[in-house]
N, CA, C and O atoms as a GROMACS GRO file, in nm:
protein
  536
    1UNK      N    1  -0.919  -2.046   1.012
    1UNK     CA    2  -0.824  -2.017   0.908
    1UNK      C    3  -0.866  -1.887   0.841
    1UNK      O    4  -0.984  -1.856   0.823
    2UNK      N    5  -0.765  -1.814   0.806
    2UNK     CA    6  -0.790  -1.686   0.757
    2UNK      C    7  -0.830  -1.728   0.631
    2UNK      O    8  -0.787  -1.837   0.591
    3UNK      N    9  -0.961  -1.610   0.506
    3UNK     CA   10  -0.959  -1.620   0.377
    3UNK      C   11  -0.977  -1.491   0.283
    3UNK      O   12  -1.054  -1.401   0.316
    4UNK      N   13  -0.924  -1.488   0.196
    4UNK     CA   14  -0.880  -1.298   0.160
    4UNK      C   15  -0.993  -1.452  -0.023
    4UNK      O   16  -0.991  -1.568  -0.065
    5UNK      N   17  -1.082  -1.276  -0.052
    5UNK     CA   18  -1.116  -1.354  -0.156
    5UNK      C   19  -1.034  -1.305  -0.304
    5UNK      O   20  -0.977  -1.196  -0.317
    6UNK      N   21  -1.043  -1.408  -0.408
    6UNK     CA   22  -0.909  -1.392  -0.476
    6UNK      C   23  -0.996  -1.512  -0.610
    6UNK      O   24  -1.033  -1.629  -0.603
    7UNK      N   25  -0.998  -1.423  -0.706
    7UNK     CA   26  -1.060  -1.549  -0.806
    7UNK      C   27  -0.971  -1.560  -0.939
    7UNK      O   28  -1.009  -1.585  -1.053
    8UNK      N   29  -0.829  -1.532  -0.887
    8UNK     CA   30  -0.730  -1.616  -0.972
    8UNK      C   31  -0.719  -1.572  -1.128
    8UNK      O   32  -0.658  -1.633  -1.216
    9UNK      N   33  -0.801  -1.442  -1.143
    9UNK     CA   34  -0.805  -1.354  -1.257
    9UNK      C   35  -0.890  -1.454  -1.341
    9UNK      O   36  -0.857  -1.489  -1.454
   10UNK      N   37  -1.005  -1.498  -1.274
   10UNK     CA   38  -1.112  -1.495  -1.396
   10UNK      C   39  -1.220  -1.407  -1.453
   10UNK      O   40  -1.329  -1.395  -1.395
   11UNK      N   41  -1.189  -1.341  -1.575
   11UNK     CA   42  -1.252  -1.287  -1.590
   11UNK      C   43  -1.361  -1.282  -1.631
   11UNK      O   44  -1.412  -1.188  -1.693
   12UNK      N   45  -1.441  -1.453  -1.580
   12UNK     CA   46  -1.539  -1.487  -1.681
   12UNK      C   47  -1.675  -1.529  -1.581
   12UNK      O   48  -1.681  -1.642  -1.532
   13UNK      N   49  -1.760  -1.447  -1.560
   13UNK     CA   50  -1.843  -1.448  -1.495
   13UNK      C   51  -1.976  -1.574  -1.486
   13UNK      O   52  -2.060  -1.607  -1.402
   14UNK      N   53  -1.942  -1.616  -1.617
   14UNK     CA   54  -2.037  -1.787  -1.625
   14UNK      C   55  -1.945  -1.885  -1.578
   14UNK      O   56  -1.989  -1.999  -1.561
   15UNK      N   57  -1.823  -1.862  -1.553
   15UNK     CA   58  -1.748  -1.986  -1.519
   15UNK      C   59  -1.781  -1.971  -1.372
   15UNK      O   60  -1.724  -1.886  -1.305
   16UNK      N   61  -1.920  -2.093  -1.296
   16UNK     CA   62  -1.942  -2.111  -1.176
   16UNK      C   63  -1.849  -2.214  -1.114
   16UNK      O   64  -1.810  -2.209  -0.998
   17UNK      N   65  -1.820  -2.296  -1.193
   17UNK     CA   66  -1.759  -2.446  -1.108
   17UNK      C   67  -1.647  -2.418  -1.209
   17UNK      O   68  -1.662  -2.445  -1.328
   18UNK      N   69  -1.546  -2.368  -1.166
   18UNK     CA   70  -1.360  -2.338  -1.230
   18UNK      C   71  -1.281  -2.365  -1.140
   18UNK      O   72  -1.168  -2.322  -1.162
   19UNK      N   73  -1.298  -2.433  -1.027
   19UNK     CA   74  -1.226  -2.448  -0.867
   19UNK      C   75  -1.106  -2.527  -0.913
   19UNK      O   76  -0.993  -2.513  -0.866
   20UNK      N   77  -1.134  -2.596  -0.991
   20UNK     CA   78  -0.998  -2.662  -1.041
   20UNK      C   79  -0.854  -2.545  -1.107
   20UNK      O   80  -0.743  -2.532  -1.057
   21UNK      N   81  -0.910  -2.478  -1.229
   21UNK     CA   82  -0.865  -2.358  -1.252
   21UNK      C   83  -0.811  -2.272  -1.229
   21UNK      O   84  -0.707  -2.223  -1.272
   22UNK      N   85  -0.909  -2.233  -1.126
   22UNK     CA   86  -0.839  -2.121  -1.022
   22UNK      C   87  -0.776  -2.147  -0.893
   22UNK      O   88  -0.730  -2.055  -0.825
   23UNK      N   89  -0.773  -2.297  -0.850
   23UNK     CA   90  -0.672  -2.286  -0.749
   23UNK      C   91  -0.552  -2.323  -0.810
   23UNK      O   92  -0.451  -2.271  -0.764
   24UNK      N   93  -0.542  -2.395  -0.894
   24UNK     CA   94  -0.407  -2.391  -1.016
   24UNK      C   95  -0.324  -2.255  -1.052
   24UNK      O   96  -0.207  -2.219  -1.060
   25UNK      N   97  -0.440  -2.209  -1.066
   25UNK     CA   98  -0.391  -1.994  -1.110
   25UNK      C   99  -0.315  -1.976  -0.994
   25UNK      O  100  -0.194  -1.959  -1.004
   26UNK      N  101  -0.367  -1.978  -0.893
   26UNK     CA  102  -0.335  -1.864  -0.770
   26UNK      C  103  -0.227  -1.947  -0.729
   26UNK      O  104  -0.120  -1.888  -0.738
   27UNK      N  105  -0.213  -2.153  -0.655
   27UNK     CA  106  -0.094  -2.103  -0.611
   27UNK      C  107  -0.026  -2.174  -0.694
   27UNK      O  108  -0.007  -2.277  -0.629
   28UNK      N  109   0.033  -2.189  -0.810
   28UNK     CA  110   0.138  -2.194  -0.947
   28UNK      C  111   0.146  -2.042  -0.999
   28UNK      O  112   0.227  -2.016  -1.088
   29UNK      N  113   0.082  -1.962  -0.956
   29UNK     CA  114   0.104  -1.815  -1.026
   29UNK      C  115   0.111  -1.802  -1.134
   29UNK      O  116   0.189  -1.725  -1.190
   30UNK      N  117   0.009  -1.897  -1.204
   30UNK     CA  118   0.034  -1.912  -1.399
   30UNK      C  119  -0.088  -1.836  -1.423
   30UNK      O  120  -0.178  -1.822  -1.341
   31UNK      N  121  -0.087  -1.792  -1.527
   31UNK     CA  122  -0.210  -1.681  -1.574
   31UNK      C  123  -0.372  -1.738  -1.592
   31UNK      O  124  -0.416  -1.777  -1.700
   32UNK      N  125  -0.422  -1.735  -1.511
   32UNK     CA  126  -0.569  -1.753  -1.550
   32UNK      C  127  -0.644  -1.867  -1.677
   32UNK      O  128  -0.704  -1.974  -1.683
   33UNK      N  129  -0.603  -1.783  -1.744
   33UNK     CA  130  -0.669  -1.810  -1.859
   33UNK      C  131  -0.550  -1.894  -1.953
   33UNK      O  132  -0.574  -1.907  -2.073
   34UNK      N  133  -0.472  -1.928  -1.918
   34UNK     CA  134  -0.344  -2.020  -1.946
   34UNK      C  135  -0.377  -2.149  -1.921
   34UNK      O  136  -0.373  -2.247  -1.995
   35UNK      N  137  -0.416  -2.136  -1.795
   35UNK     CA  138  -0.436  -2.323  -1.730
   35UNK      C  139  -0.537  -2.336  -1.786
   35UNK      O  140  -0.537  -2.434  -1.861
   36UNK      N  141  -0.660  -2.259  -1.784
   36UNK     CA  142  -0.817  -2.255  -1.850
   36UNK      C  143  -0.798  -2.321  -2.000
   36UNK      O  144  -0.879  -2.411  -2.026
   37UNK      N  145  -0.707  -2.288  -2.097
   37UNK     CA  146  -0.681  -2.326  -2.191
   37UNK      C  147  -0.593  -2.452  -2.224
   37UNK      O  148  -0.602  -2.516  -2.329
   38UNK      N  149  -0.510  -2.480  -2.122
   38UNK     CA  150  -0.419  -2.588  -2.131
   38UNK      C  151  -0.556  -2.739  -2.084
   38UNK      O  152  -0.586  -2.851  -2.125
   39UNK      N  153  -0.591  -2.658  -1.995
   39UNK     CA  154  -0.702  -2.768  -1.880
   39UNK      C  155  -0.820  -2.807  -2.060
   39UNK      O  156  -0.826  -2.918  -2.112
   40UNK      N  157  -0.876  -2.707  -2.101
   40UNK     CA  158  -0.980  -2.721  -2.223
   40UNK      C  159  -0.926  -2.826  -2.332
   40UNK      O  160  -0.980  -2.923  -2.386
   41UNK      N  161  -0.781  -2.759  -2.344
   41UNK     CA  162  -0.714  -2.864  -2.494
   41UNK      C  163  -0.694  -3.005  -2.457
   41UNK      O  164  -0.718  -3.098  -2.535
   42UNK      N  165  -0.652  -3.020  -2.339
   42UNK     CA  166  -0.632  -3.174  -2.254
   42UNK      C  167  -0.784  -3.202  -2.284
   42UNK      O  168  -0.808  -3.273  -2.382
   43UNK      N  169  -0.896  -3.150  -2.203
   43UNK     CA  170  -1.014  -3.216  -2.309
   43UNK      C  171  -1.028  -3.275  -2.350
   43UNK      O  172  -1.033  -3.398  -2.340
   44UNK      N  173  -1.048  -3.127  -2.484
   44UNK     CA  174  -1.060  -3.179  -2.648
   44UNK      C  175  -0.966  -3.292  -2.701
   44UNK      O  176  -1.029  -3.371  -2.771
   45UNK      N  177  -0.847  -3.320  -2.690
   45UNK     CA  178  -0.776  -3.382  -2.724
   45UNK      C  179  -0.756  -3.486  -2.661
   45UNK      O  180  -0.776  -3.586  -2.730
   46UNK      N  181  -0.718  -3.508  -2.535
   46UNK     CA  182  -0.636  -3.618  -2.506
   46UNK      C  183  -0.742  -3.719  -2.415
   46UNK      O  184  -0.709  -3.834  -2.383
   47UNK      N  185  -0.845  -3.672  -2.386
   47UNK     CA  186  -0.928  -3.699  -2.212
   47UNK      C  187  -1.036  -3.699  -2.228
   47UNK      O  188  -1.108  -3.730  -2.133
   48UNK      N  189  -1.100  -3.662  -2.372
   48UNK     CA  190  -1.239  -3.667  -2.404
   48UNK      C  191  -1.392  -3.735  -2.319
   48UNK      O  192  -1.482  -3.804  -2.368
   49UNK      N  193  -1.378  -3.697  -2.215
   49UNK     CA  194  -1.392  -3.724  -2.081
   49UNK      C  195  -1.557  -3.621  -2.027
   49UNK      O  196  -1.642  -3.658  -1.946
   50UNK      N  197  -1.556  -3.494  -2.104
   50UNK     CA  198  -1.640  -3.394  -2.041
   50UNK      C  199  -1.606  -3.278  -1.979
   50UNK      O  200  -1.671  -3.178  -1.947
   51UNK      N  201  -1.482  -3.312  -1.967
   51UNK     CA  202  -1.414  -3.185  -1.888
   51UNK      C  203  -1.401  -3.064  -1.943
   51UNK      O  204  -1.350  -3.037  -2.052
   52UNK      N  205  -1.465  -2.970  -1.839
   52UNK     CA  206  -1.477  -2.805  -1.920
   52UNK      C  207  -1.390  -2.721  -1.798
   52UNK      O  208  -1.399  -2.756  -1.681
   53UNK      N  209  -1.326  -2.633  -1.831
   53UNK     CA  210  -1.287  -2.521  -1.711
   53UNK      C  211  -1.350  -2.471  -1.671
   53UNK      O  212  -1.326  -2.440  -1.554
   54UNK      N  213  -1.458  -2.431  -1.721
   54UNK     CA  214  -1.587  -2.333  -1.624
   54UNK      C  215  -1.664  -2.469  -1.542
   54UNK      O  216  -1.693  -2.460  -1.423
   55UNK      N  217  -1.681  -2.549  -1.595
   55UNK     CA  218  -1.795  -2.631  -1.582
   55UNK      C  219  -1.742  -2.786  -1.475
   55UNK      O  220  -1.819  -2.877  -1.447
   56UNK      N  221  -1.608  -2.780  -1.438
   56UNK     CA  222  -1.602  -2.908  -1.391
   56UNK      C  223  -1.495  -2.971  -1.492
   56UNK      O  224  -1.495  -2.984  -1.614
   57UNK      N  225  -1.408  -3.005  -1.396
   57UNK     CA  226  -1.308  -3.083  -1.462
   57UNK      C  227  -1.242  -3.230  -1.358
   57UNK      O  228  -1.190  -3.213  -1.248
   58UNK      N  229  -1.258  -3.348  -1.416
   58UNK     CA  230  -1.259  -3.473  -1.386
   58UNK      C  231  -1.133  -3.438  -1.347
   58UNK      O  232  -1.065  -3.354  -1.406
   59UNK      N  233  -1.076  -3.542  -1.185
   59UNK     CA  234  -0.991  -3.585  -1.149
   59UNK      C  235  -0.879  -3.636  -1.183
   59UNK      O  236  -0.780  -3.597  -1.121
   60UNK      N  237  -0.859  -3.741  -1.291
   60UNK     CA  238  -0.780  -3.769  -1.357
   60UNK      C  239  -0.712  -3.706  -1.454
   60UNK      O  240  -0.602  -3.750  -1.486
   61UNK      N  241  -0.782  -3.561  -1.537
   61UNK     CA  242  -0.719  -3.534  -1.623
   61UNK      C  243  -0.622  -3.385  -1.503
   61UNK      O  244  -0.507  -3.346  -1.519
   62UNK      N  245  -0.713  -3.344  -1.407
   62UNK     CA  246  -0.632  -3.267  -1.355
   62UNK      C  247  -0.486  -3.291  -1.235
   62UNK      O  248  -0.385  -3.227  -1.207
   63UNK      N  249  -0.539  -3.401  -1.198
   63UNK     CA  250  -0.411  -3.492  -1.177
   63UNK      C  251  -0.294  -3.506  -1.224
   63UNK      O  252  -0.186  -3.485  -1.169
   64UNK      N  253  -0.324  -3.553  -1.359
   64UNK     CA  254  -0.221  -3.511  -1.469
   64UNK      C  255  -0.154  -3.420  -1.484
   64UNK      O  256  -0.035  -3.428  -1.455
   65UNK      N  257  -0.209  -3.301  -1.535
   65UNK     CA  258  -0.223  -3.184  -1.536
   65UNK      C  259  -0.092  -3.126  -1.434
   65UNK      O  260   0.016  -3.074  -1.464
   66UNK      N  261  -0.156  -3.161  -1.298
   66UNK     CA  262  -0.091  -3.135  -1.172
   66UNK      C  263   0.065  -3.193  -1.191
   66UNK      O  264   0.151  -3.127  -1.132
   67UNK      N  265   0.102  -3.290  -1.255
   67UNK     CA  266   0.176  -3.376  -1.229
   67UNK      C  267   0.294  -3.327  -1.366
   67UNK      O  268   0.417  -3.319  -1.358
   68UNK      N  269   0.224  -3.304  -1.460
   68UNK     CA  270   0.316  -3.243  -1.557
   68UNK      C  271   0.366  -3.091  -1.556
   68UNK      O  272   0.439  -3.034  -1.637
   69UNK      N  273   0.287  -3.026  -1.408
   69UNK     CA  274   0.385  -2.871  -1.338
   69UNK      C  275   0.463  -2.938  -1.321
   69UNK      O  276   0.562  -2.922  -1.392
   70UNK      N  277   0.464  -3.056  -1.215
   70UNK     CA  278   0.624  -3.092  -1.160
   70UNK      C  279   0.516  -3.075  -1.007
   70UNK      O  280   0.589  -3.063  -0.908
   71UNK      N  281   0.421  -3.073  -0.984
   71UNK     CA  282   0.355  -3.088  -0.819
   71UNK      C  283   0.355  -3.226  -0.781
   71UNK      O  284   0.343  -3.334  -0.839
   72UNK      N  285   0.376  -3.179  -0.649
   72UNK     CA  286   0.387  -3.366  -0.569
   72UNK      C  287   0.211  -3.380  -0.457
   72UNK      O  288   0.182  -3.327  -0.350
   73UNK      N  289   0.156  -3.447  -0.520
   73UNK     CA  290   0.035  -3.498  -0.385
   73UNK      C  291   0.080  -3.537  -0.300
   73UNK      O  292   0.176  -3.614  -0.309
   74UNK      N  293   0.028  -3.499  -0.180
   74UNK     CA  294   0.060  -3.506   0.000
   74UNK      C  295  -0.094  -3.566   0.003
   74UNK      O  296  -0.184  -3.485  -0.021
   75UNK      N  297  -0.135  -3.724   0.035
   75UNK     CA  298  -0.231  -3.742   0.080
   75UNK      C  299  -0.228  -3.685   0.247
   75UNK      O  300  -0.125  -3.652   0.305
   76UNK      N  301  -0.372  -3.682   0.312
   76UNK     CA  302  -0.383  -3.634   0.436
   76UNK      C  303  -0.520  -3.769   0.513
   76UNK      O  304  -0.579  -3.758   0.620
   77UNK      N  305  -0.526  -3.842   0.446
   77UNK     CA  306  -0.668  -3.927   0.443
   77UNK      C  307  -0.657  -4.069   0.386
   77UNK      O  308  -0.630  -4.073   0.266
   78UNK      N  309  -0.670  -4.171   0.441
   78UNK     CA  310  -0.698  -4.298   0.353
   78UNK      C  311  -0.792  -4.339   0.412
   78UNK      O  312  -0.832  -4.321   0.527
   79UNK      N  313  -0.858  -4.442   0.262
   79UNK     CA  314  -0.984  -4.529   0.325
   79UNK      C  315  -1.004  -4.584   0.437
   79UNK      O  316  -0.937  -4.687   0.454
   80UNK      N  317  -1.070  -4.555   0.518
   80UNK     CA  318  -1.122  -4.613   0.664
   80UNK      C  319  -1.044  -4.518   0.768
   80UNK      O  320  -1.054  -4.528   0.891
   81UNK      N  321  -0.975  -4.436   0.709
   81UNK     CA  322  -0.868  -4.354   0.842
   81UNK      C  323  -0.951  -4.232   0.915
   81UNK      O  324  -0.902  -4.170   1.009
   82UNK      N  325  -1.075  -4.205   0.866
   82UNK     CA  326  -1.122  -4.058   0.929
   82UNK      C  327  -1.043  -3.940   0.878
   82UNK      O  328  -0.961  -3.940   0.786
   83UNK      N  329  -1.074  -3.856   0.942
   83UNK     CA  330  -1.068  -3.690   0.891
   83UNK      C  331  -0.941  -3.710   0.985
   83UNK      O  332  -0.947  -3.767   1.094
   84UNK      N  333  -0.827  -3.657   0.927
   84UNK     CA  334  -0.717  -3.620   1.070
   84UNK      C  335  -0.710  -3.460   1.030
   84UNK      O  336  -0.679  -3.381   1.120
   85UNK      N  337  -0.735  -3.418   0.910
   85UNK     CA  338  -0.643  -3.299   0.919
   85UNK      C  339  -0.799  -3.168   0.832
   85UNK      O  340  -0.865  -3.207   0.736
   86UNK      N  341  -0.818  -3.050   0.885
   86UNK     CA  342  -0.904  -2.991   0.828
   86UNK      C  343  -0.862  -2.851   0.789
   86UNK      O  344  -0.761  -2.810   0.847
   87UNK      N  345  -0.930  -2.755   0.687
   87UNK     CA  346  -0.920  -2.677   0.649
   87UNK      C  347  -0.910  -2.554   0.767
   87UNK      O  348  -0.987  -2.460   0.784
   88UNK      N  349  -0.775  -2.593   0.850
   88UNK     CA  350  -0.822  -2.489   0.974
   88UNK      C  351  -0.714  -2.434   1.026
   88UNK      O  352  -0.627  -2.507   0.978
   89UNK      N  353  -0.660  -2.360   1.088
   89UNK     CA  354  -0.545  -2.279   1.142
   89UNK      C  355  -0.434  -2.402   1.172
   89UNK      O  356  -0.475  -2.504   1.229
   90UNK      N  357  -0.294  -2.391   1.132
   90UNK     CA  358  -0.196  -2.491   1.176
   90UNK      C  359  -0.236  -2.667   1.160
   90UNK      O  360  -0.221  -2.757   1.242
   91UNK      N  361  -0.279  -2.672   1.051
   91UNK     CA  362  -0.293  -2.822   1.068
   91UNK      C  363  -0.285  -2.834   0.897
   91UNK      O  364  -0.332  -2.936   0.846
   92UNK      N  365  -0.221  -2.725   0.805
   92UNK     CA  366  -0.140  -2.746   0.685
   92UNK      C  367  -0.033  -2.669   0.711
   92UNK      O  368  -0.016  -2.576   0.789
   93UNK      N  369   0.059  -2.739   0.607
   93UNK     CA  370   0.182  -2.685   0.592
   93UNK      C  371   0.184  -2.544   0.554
   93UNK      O  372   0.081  -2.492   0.510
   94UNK      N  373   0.324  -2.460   0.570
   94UNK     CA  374   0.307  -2.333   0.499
   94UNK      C  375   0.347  -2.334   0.332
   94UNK      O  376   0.382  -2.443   0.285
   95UNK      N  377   0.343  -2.237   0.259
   95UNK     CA  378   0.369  -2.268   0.119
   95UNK      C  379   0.234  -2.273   0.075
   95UNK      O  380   0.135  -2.244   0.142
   96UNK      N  381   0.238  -2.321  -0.071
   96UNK     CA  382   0.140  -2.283  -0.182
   96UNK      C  383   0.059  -2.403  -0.225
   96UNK      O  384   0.097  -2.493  -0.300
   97UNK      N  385  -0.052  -2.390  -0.169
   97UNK     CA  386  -0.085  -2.552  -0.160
   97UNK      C  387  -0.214  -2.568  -0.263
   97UNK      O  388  -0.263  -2.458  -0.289
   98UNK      N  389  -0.260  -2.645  -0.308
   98UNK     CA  390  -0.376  -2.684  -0.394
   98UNK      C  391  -0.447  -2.816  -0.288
   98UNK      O  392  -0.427  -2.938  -0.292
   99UNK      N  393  -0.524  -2.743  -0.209
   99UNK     CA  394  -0.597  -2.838  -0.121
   99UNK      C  395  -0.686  -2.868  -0.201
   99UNK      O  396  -0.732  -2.786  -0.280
  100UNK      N  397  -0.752  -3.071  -0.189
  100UNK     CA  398  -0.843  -3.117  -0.244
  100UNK      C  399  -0.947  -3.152  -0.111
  100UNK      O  400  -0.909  -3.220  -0.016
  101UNK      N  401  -1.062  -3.103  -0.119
  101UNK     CA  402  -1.146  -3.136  -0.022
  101UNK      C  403  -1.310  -3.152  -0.097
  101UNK      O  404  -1.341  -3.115  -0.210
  102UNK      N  405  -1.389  -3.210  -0.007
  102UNK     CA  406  -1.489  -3.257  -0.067
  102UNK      C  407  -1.578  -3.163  -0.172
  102UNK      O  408  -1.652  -3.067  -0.150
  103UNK      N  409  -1.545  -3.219  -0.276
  103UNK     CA  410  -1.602  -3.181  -0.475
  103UNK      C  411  -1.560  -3.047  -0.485
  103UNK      O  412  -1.641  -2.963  -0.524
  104UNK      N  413  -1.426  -3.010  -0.450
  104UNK     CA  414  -1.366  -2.888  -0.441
  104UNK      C  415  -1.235  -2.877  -0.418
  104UNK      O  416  -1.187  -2.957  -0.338
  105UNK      N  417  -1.138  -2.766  -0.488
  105UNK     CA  418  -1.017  -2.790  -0.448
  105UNK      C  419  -1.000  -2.623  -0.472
  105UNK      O  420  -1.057  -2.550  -0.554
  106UNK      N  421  -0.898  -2.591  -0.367
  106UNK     CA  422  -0.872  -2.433  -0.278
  106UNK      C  423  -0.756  -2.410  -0.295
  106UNK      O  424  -0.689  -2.512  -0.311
  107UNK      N  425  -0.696  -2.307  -0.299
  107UNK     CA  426  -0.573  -2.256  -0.303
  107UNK      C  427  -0.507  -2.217  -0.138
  107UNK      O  428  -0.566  -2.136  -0.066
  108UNK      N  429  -0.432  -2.258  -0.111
  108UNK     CA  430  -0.401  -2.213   0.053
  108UNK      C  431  -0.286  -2.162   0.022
  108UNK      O  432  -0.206  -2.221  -0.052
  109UNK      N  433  -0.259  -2.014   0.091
  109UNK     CA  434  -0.128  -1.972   0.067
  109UNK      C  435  -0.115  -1.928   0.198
  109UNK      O  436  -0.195  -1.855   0.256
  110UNK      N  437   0.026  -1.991   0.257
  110UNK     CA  438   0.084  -1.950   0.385
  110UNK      C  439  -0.036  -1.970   0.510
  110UNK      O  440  -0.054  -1.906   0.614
  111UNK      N  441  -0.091  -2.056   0.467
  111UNK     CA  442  -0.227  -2.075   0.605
  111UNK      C  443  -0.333  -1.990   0.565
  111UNK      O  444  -0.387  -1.937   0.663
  112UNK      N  445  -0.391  -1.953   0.434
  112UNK     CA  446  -0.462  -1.882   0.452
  112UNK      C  447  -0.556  -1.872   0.318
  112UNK      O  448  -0.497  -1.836   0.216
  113UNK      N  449  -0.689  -1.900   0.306
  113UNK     CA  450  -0.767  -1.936   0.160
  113UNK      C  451  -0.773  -1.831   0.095
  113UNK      O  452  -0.806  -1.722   0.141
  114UNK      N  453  -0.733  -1.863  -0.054
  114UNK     CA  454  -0.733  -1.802  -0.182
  114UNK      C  455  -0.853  -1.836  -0.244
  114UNK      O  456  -0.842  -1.900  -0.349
  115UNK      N  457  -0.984  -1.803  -0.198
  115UNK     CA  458  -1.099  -1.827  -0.342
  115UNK      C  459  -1.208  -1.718  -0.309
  115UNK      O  460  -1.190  -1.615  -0.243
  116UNK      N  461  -1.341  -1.768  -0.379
  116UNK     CA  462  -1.403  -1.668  -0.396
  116UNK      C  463  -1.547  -1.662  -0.296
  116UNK      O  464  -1.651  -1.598  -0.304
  117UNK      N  465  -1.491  -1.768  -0.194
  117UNK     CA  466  -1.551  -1.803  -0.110
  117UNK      C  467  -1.475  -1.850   0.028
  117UNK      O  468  -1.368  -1.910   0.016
  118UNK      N  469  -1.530  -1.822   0.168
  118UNK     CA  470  -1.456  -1.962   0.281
  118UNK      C  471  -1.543  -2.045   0.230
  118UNK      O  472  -1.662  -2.036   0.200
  119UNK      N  473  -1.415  -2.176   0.223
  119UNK     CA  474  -1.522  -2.319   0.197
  119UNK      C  475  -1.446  -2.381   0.286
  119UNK      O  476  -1.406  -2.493   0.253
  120UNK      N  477  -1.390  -2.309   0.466
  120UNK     CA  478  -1.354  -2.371   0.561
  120UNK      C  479  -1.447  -2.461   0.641
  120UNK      O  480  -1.404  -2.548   0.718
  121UNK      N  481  -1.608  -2.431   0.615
  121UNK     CA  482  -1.717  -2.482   0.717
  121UNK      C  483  -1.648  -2.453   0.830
  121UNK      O  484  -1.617  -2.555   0.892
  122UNK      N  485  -1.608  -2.337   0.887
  122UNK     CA  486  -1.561  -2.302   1.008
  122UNK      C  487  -1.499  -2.426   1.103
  122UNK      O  488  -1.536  -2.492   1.200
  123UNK      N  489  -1.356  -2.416   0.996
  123UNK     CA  490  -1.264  -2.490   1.027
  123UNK      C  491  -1.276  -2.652   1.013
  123UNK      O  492  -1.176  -2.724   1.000
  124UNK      N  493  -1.399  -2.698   1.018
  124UNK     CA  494  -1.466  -2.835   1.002
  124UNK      C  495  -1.461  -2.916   0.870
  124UNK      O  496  -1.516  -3.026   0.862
  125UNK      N  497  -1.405  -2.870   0.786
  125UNK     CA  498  -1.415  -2.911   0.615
  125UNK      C  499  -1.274  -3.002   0.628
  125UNK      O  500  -1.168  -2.948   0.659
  126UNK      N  501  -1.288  -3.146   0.601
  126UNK     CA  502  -1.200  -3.227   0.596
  126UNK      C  503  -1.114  -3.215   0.438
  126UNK      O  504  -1.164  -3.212   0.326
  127UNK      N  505  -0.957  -3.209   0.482
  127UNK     CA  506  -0.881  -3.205   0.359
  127UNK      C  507  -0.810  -3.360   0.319
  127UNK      O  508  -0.737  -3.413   0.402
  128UNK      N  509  -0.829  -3.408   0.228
  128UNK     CA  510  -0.830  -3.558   0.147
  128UNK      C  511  -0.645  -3.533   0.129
  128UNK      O  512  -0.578  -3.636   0.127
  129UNK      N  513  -0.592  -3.435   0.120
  129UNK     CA  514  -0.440  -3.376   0.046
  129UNK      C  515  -0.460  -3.259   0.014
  129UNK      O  516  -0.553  -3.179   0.023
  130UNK      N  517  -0.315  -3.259  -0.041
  130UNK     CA  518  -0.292  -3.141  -0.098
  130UNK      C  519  -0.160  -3.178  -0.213
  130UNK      O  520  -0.085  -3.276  -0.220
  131UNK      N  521  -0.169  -3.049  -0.302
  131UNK     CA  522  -0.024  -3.058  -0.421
  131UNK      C  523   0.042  -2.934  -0.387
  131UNK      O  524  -0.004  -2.828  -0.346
  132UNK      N  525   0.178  -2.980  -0.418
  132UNK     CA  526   0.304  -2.867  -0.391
  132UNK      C  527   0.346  -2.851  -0.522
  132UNK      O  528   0.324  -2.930  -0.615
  133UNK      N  529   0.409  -2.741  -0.527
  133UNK     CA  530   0.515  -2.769  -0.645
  133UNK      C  531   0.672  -2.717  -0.574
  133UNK      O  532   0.679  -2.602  -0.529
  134UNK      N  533   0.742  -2.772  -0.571
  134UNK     CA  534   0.885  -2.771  -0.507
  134UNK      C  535   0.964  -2.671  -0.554
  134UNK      O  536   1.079  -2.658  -0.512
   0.00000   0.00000   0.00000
């Protein structure tokens, strides 16, 4: 799978673990530091949970999150089913995807990774789903 690196306009050089963040940025095309702030106030407020944008943000609140764009989850994986589908040429859809794969989630646009890294494991990195927004 092709990967062009792309860090979703953060301009914040301590934010190591923002994977949530920035694959939100890149494929919703919402500003950076928009979701960073929407993702922080859910937090503070509603989720009091631990969740930081630089630092790691729990599943459930970004779920949410995901769900109040208007994105639909495409599981690719259930318990006991094995890996069917991996981070690898033709085996995701085209479009703007927020792949969730193991303690990480990627931006795929048109077949091709949006981050600041390949975290394809040369093609071998099993994908759990993915979110659309329609």
């Amino acid at each position: 799978m092709k990967y062009i690196y792309n860090d979703g306009g953060n301009s914040d050089p301590k934010a190591k673990r923002d994977c949530v963040v920035r694959a939100i940025a890149i494929a919703t095309q919402l500003p950076y530091n928009q979701v960073r702030d929407q993702i922080n106030h859910l937090a503070d407020t509603e989720y009091f949970d631990g969740s930081d944008a630089a630092q790691g943000v729990h599943k459930k609140l970004y779920k949410d999150y995901l769900r109040s764009l208007g994105c639909i989850w495409t599981p690719t994986m259930g318990i006991g089913t094995g890996c069917k589908v991996h981070l690898r040429d033709g085996e995701l859809p085209m479009g703007r995807l927020i792949v969730s794969v193991s303690r990480h989630l990627v931006a795929v646009i048109d077949g091709v990774i949006n981050d600041r890294s390949d975290c394809s494991r040369d093609g071998t990195r099993c994908v759990y789903g993915y979110w659309t927004k329609p």
